[in-house]
Structure formats: structure tokens, C-alpha cells
C-alpha positions in Angstrom: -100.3 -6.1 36.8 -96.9 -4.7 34.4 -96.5 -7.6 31.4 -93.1 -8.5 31.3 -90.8 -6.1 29.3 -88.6 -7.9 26.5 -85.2 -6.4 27.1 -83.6 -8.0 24.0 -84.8 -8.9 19.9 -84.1 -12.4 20.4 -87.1 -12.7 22.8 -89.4 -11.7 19.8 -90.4 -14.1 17.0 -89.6 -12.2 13.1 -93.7 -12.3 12.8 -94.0 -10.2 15.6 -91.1 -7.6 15.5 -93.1 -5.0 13.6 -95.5 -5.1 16.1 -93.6 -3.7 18.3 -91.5 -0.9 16.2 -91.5 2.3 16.9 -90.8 4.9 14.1 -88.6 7.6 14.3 -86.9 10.0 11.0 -83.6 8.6 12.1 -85.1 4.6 12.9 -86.5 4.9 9.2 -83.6 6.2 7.6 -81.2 3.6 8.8 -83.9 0.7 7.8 -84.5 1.8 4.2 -80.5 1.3 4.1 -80.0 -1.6 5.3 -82.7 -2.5 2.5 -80.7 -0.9 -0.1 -78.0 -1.8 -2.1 -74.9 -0.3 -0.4 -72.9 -2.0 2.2 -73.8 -0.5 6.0 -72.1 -0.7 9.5 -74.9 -0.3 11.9 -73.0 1.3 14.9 -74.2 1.4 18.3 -73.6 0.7 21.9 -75.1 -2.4 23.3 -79.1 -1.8 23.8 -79.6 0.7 21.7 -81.5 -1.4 18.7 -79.1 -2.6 16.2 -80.5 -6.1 16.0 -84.0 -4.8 16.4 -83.4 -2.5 13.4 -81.8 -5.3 11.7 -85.3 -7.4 12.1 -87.1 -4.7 11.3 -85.3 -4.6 8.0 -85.7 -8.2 6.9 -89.5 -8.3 8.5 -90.3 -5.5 6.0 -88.4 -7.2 3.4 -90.4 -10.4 3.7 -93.6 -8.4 3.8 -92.8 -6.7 0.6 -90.6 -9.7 -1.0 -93.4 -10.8 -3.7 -92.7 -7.1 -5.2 -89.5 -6.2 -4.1 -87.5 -9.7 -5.1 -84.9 -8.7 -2.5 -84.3 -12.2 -0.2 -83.1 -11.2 3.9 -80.7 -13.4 5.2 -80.0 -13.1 8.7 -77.5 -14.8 10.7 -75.5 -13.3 13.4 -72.0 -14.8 14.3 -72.5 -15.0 18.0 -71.0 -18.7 18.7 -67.5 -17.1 17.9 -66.8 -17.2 20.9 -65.9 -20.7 20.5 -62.7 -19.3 18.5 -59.2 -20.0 20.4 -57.2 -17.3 19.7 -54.6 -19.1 17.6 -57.0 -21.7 16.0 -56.7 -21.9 11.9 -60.1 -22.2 10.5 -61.8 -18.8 11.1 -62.2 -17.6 7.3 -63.8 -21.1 6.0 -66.3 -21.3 9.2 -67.2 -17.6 8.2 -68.0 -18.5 4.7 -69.8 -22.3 5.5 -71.9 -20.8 7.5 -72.7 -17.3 5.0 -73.6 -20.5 2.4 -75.2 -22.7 4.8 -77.8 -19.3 6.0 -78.5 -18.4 2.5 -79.2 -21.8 1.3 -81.8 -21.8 4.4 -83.3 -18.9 3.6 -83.9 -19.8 -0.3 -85.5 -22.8 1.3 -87.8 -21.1 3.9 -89.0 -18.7 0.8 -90.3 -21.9 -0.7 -88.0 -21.2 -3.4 -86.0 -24.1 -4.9 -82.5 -23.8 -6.0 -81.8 -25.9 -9.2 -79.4 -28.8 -8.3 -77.3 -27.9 -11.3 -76.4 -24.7 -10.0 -73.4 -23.1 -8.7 -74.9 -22.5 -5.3 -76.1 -26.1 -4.9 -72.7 -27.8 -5.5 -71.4 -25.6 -3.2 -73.7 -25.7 -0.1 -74.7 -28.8 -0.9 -78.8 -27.8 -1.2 -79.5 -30.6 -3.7 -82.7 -32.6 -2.6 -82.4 -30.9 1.4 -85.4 -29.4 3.2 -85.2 -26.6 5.3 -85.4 -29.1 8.3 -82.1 -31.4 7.0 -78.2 -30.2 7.8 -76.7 -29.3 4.3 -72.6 -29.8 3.6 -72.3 -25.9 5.0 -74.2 -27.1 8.0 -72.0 -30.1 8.7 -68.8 -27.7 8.2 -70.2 -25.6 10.5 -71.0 -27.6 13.2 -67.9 -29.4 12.5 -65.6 -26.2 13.1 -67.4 -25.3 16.6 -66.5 -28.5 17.8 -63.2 -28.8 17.0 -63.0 -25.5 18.5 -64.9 -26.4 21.7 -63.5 -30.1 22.3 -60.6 -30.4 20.5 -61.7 -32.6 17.6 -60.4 -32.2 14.0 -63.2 -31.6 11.5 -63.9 -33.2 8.5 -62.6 -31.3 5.8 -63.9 -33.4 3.0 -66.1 -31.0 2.1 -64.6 -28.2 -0.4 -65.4 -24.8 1.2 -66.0 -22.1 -0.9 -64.1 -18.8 -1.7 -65.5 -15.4 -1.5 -65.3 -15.1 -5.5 -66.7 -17.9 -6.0 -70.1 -17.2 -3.3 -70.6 -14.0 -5.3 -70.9 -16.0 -8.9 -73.8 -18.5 -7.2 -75.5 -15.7 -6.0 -75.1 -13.9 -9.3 -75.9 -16.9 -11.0 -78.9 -17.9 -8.4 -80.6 -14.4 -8.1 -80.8 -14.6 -12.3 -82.4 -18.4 -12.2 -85.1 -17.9 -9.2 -85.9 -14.2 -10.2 -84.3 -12.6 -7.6 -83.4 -8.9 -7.3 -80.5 -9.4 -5.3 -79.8 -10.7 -1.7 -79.4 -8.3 1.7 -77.0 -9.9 4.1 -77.7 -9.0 7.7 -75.1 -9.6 10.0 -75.4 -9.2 13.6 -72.8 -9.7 16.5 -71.0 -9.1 13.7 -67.1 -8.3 15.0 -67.3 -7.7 19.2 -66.9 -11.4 19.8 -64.1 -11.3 17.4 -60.6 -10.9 18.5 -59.1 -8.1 16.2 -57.5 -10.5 13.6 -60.7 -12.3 13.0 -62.5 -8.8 13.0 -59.8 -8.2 10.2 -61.1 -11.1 8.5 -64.6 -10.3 8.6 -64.3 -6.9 7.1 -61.6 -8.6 4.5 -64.8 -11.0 3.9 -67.5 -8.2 3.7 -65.8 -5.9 1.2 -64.9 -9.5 -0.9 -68.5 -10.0 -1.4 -69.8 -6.9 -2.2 -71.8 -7.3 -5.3 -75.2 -6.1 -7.5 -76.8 -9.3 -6.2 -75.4 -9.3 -2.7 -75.2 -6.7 -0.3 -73.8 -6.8 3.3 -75.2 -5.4 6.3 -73.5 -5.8 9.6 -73.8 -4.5 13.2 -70.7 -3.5 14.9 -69.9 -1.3 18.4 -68.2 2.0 18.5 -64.8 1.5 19.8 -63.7 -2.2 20.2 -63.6 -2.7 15.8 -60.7 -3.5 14.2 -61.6 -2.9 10.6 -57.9 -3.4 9.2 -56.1 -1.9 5.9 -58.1 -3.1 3.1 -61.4 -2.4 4.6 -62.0 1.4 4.8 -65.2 1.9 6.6 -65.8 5.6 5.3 -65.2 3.9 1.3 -66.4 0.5 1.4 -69.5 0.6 3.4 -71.9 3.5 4.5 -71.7 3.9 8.4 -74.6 4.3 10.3 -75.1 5.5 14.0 -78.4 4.3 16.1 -78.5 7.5 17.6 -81.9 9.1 19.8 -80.9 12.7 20.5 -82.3 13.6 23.9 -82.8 17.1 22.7 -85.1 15.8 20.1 -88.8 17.4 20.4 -89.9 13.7 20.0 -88.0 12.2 22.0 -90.2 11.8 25.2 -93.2 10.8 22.8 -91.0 8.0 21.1 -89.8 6.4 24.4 -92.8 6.4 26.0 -94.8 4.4 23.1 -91.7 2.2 22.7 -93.1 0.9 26.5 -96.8 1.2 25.5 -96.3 -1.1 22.4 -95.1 -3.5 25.2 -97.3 -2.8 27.6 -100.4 -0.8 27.0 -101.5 -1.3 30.5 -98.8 1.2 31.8 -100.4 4.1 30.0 -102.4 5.2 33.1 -99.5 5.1 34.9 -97.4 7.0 33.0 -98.9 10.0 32.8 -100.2 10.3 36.2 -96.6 10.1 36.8 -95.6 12.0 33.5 -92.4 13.9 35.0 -90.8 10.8 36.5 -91.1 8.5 33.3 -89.5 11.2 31.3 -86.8 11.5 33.8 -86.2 8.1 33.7 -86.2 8.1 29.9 -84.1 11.2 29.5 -82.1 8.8 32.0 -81.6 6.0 29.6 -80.0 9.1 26.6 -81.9 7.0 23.7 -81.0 3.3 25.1 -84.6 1.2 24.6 -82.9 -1.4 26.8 -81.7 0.5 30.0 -85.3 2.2 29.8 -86.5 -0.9 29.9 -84.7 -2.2 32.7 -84.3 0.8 34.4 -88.3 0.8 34.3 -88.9 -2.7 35.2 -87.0 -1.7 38.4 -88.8 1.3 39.5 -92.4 -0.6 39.5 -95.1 0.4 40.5 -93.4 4.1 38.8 -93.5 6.1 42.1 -91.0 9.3 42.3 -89.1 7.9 45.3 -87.8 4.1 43.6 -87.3 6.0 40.7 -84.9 8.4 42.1 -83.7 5.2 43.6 -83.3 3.4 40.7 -81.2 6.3 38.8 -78.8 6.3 41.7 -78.0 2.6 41.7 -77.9 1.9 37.9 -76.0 4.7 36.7 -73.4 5.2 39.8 -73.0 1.4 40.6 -74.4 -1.0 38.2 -72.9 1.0 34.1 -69.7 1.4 35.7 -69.5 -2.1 36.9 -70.2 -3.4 33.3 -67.7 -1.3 32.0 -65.1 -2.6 34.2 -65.9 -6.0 33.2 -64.3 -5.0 29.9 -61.3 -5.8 31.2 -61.6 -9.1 31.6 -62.5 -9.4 27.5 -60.3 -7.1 26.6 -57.1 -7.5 29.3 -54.8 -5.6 27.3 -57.0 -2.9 27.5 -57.2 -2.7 31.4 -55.4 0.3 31.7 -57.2 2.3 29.2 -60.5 0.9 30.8 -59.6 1.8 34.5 -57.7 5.3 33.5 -61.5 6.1 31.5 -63.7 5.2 34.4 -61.4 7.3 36.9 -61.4 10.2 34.3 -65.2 10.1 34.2 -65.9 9.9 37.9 -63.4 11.6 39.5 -62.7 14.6 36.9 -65.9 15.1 34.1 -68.9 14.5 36.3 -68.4 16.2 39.5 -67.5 19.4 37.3 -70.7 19.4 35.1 -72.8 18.7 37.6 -71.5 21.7 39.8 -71.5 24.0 36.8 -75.3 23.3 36.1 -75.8 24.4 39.6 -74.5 27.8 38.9 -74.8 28.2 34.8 -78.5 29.2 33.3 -78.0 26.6 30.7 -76.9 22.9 31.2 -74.1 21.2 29.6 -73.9 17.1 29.5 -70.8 17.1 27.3 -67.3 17.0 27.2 -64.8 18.3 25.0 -61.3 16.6 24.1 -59.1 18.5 21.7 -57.5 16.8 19.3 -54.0 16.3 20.5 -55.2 15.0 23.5 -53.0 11.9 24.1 -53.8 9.0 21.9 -54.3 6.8 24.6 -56.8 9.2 26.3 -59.2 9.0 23.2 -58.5 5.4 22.8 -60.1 5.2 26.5 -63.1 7.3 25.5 -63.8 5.1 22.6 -64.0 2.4 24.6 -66.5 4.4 26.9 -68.6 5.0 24.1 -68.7 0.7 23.6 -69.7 0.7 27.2 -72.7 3.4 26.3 -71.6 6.3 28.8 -70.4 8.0 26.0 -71.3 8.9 22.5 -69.1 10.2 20.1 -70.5 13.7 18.6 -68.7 16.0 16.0 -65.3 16.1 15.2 -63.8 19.6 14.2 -65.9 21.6 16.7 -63.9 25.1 18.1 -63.8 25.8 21.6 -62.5 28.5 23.7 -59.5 30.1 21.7 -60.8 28.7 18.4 -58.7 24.8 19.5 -60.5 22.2 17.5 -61.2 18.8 19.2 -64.3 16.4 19.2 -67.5 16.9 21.3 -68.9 13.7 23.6 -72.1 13.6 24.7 -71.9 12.2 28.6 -74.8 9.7 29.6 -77.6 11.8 31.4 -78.3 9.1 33.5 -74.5 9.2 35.1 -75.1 12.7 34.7 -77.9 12.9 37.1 -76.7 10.4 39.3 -74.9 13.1 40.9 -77.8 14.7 42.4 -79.6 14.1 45.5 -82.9 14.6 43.8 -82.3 13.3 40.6 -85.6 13.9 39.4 -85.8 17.5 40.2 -82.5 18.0 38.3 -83.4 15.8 35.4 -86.4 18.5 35.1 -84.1 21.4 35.0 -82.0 19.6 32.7 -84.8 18.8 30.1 -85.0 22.2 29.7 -82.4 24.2 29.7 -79.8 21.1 27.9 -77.8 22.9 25.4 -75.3 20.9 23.7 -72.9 24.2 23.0 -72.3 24.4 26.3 -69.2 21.9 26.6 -66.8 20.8 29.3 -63.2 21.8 27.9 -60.1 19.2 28.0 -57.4 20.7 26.0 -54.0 19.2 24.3 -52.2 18.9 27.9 -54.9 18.6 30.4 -53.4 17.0 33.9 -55.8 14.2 33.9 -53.8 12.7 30.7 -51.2 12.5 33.2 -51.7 8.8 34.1 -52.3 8.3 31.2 -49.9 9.3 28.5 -47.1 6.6 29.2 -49.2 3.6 28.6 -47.1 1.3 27.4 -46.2 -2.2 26.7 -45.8 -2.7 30.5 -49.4 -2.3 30.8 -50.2 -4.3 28.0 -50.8 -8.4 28.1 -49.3 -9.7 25.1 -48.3 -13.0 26.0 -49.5 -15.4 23.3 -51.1 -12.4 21.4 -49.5 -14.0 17.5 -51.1 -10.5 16.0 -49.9 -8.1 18.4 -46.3 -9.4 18.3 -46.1 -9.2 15.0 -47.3 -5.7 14.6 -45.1 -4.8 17.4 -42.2 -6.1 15.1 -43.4 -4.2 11.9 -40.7 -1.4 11.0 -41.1 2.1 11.7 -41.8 2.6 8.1 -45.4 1.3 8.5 -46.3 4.1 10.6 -48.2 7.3 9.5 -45.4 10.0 9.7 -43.5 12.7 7.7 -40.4 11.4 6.3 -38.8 14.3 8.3 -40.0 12.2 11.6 -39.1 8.9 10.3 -35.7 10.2 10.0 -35.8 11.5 13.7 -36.5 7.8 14.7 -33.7 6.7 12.8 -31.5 8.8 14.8 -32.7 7.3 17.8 -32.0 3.9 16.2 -35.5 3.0 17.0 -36.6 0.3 14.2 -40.0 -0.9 14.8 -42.8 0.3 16.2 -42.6 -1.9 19.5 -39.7 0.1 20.4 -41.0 3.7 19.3 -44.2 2.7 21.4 -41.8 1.8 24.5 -40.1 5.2 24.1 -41.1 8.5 26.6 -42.2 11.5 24.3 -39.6 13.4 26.6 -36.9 11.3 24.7 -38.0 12.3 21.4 -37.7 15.8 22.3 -34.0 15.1 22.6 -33.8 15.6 19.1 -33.4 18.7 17.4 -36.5 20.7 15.9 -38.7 18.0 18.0 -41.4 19.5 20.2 -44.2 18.4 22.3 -46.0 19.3 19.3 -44.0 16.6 17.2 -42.9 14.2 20.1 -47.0 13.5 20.3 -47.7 13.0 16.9 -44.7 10.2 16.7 -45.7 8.0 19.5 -49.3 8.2 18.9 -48.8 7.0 15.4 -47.3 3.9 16.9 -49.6 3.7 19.3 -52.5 4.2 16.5 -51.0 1.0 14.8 -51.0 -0.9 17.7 -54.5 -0.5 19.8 -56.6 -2.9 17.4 -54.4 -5.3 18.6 -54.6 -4.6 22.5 -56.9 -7.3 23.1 -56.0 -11.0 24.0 
């Protein structure tokens, strides 16, 4: 009889993570950063491993903390989804409950802070235990329930500034011999809305120190980082990435199940060619393996090929529809990607890997595509039917754009015999062969005039006041500025609402131009799509 299969990390216990690890080049790379002393953004769809990499880190970490003197804090920010919108009181929660998680970590680690210290008058550690609410706690918990029923907290206790966190740690890492502290922050900005998500990153690049590093995971397309936090300067980014073409890829997935369930080993390689479909499927996702697995037992070829056509025509695209509901401003974009997916990229690779010797699971989007396009594949790589590849590659006629990598599992989907093509596939995927969308492709069609009709803005405090921002905020030649002026367009509300046909009113403005104007104002307003 199968064990059950843990879909998720916060099923496992922290003793019992590394039993479970699996060790790839890339896996080990990203871990001995986020034990290192630079700031990190673990990207990643969902189920792909951020959190179980993020364990992984502070289990090691703990192992090796006798030696090492670096101290794991882990905390992830999950109960934001108590936040209202327009509720004051996001930064200080943020920062009581950074103190409060630190304090309880220096308490688990048997280590005492000194009650004259910095860090003690501030989370108020004097004489607790690891089992007793601190001031931090009580702040906390305070916060979420003034959120959640209404109730003012008690803000009799002083909560601390960023500066002044960063001197106790200083100041604490010096007293109890410590080398310096790794923060690890999971659900770190997707249950954000994009002005708290602001905040965050505000918060994370405030308290970058010697003795205090900041590790957070974050999805690919729904982060709004802001202006003073520059992911490419003040952090190092990191994708959780399992290239499918990788010769170790089979190997890796099939002992991430074994290390679950050693019992399945017989079965999986008597039926050797389905499992690998099934993880070639999944395109590096441990969870959707997982499920996808638990599904098709006992692993016979027919409820496999079953199982592929349900999940990844019905059950993915349902998910990412759902999106919608989250994120309602960004309906449009959502429903315009799905269509775009279905109706336009996946029929045509899968009839050209009927005809072509080699076998193509990508798409290619040049990069004057319409803004809102790529905004809509961006959120498809959230969802986890895309990922984002190379930017800069050529295609035909030497046009530069950026290269997506299409789930295989919607991929194969599209066969009768799944399996049979997922074969063919393995074997003959090369990831040259690309699926072209150039500059003016007709699918943008429906696309290109998204505008503040389609957006839900009511009540959105952010979005209004971006939409109000002058036109001098926006990214664009002086030359173009001046063209707006002549339009008497003044913010950026009211270049977003303009056609690109009306720009190329103007003299010496193209479609070349027109583009580049609106999808500046559209690039200042999409963080701030969601309500």
C-alpha cells in the first residue's frame, strides 16, 4: 500500500526536512546562498520548493550552528491576509513580528539575550521563555485582531524602527558570539497587496546589514518591488528552476518520490516510461508530481494518460483563472493569457511536433510585443504554465524578444496518447526550436487597448494616486514627453486611457514610438492592478 505523499513543507517537522532532500547542482547552489551573507529573492511558481529550500537552509544551519555561529530565523508572513486594504499599521506589524521571531529563535538556541540589551528593551525578551508571549508577540497578535474584528490595538508598546532592529542585532550578535543572523522569509509578498509588497521590499533593503541578512521567497509575476528597492542591486535573485532537458532530471524526480515512499520503487520501474512521462509532465514542479502521482495509483499507462489529460487541460487552467478573483483588476490580463495559450500557442506546437524532427515546447514574444501582452505572460508564469527563459534571444530576421518555456504537461495534453508523445518529446526536445510572436502579432489584438475600463479601481488609494502622478514620472525621452504635452495629456491616468492610434496623430510619431509611450504608462501602473 502507497504512504501518503506530503504535497507541501509545512507537513514536515525542521528535524525531518533533510531527510527528505534531494540534491541537485542548481538545489545546492541556491541553499549555500541563502546561507550566505547577501540578500536573495527566491523566485518560483507555487510548488516548485521555495519553502522546502528555505528549510533546507535553516536545517543545515542549525546542524552546523555550533561552528558556523550563523542563527536561522524563519517566519513567513502568511496571516497577511488579514490586512484590509486601507488599514494603517502594516509597517509596525511587519517589524513586531521580525523582533518577536528573532527573540524566539535566540530562545530556542538556548541562548540568553542579556536584559540590558538593545534587543531586549525592544522585544521585550527580559525574563520570557520560549513558551511566554513577549511585547512583539502581544503587538502582533494585537494588530491581526484589529484587523480581523475591528478592535484597536494597544499601542502602548513602542515598536521598533528598522535602524534601530539592525543596532540590537549588531549589538546582540557581538554579546552571544554570533556570526551574524539569516532571515528567511517565506510567503513573503503574494499575500501582499502591491503597496504593502512596497513596504516589504522598503523593509528588506532597510535591514540589510553584516549581522543580518534577508532571505525572502517571492513568485514571478504578481511582485511589486517599488522604486527604492532594485531587485537586480539590492538583493541576489534566484530562480528554483529543474530544466526538463537536464540529463538528471528523471533520476532527481524519481528519488524525490522514493525518499517519500521507498515502497514505489518496484513500481516505478516496471512502469519506467510512464513515471518519466508523468514527471517530464510536472516540467520540474515536486508538488504537481506529487499530486499528479497520487492520482494515477496504482501507476498503470491508461490513468496516467488519464490523469495528464484532466490536470493539465482542466484542473492548471482552472487555478489560473481563480487569479482573478485575488487579483480583479487583473481579469482581463488573466482571461486574454489563458485564451492566448489555448486557443493560439498550444494547438500550433503541438501540430508542428507532428511534422518537425525536433520538438519545440517554447514560445517566443519579441520585445515590443504590447506591454499588456507580457504583463499577461508574467502572470502565467505565477500560475506555473510558464517560465520565463532568456531575454535578448534572436529569432527569425535577427528580432530580439524573450524565450518562454510552455508547461510540458499542457503541452502533452493535447495528444490523444499522451504518453506515446511525451516519449517522442523526451527525446527529441530542443529548446532552439521556438514558437515566433513578433512586435504586431494578431493575437495582441484583444489585447493592446486594455485600459482603465477593464481595470477595478474603486477604493484602490494606491492605484488612484499613481494614476494621478504627472506624465513626468514616466520613463520617456524628453522628445516624447513633449509629444504628450501637445496632446495636453498630464498624468499618466490619461496617457494610459489614450489609443496608440491617437498618438500617431502627432508628427514624427510611429507605431514604433506610439508603443513605447503607452506602455511606459502602462509599466507604471500594473503593480498597482490589483485590489
Amino acid at each position: 500500500m502507497p504512504q501518503e505523499l506530503f504535497y507541501r513543507t509545512e507537513d514536515l517537522k525542521l528535524d525531518e526536512v533533510l531527510n527528505y532532500f534531494v540534491e541537485t547542482t542548481g538545489d545546492r547552489r541556491i541553499i549555500d546562498s541563502l546561507k550566505g551573507r547577501s540578500a536573495v529573492l527566491l523566485r518560483g511558481s507555487r510548488g516548485v520548493g521555495k519553502s522546502f529550500l528555505l528549510r533546507v537552509a535553516e536545517a543545515e544551519m542549525k546542524r552546523d550552528f555550533a561552528s558556523d555561529k550563523i542563527l536561522p530565523v524563519y517566519l513567513t508572513f502568511a496571516r497577511a491576509g488579514l490586512i484590509r486594504q486601507t488599514e494603517a499599521g502594516f509597517l509596525p506589524w511587519m517589524t513586531a513580528k521580525i523582533t518577536a521571531s528573532i527573540r524566539r529563535s535566540i530562545t530556542l538556541y538556548g541562548l540568553d539575550v542579556p536584559d540590558n540589551s538593545a534587543l531586549a528593551e525592544l522585544a521585550g525578551t527580559e525574563h520570557v521563555s520560549a513558551s511566554k508571549s513577549s511585547l512583539m508577540d502581544k503587538v502582533v497578535g494585537g494588530f491581526e485582531q484589529f484587523w480581523k474584528k475591528g478592535e484597536a490595538p494597544d499601542r502602548s508598546g513602542v515598536i521598533p524602527e528598522p535602524e534601530e532592529i539592525r543596532q540590537a542585532i549588531e549589538e546582540l550578535c557581538e554579546d552571544l558570539d554570533i556570526s551574524r543572523i539569516a532571515l528567511l522569509i517565506d510567503e513573503a509578498a503574494h499575500v501582499f497587496i502591491p503597496e504593502q509588497q512596497r513596504q516589504f521590499f522598503t523593509l528588506m533593503r532597510d535591514l540589510r546589514s553584516p549581522y543580518l541578512s534577508v532571505k525572502a521567497a517571492v513568485y514571478p509575476g504578481a511582485t511589486a518591488y517599488g522604486e527604492s528597492f532594485q531587485p537586480s542591486h539590492d538583493a541576489t535573485v534566484l530562480d528554483v528552476e529543474r530544466p526538463v532537458g537536464d540529463s538528471t532530471y528523471s533520476a532527481a524526480m524519481r528519488e524525490i518520490v522514493l525518499k517519500q515512499d521507498p515502497g514505489r520503487k518496484r513500481e516505478i520501474e516496471q512502469y519506467g516510461e510512464v513515471f518519466d512521462t508523468l514527471a517530464f509532465a510536472a516540467t520540474g514542479n515536486p508538488r504537481i508530481l506529487l499530486k499528479t502521482l497520487s492520482r494515477s495509483t496504482p501507476l498503470r499507462r491508461g490513468l496516467v494518460q488519464e490523469t495528464i489529460k484532466e490536470y493539465y487541460r482542466e484542473e492548471i487552467w482552472a487555478e489560473h483563472s481563480t487569479l482573478a478573483e485575488r487579483y480583479p483588476g487583473h481579469r482581463g490580463l488573466i482571461d486574454w493569457g489563458r485564451n492566448f495559450l489555448e486557443a493560439d500557442v498550444l494547438p500550433e506546437l503541438h501540430a508542428r511536433n507532428q511534422r518537425d524532427r525536433e520538438m519545440s515546447s517554447a514560445v517566443w514574444i519579441h520585445r515590443d510585443a504590447p506591454r499588456v501582452a507580457r504583463e499577461a505572460l508574467r502572470l502565467l508564469c505565477y500560475s506555473g504554465i510558464l517560465q520565463e527563459g532568456v531575454s535578448g534571444i534572436r529569432a527569425t530576421r535577427s528580432e530580439v524578444g524573450t524565450r518562454y518555456m510552455v508547461n510540458i504537461g499542457c503541452n502533452l495534453a493535447q495528444d490523444s496518447d499522451p504518453i506515446a508523445y511525451g516519449s517522442r518529446l523526451r527525446k527529441s526536445l530542443s529548446i532552439k526550436r521556438m514558437q515566433e510572436f513578433g512586435a504586431n502579432h494578431f493575437s495582441y489584438r484583444t489585447i493592446q487597448d486594455f485600459s482603465l475600463e477593464n481595470l477595478e479601481r474603486d477604493g484602490n488609494v494606491a492605484l488612484e494616486a499613481r494614476l494621478s502622478s504627472p506624465v513626468t514620472e514616466l520613463d520617456l525621452t524628453e522628445f516624447q514627453l513633449d509629444k504628450l504635452r501637445e496632446l495636453e495629456l498630464k498624468t499618466i491616468g490619461e496617457v494610459l486611457d489614450s489609443k496608440e492610434e491617437t498618438f500617431q496623430t502627432l508628427y514624427y510619431v510611429g507605431i514604433v514610438r506610439s508603443r513605447q509611450m503607452r506602455n511606459a504608462a502602462i509599466t507604471a501602473v500594473i503593480e498597482y492592478l490589483s485590489g
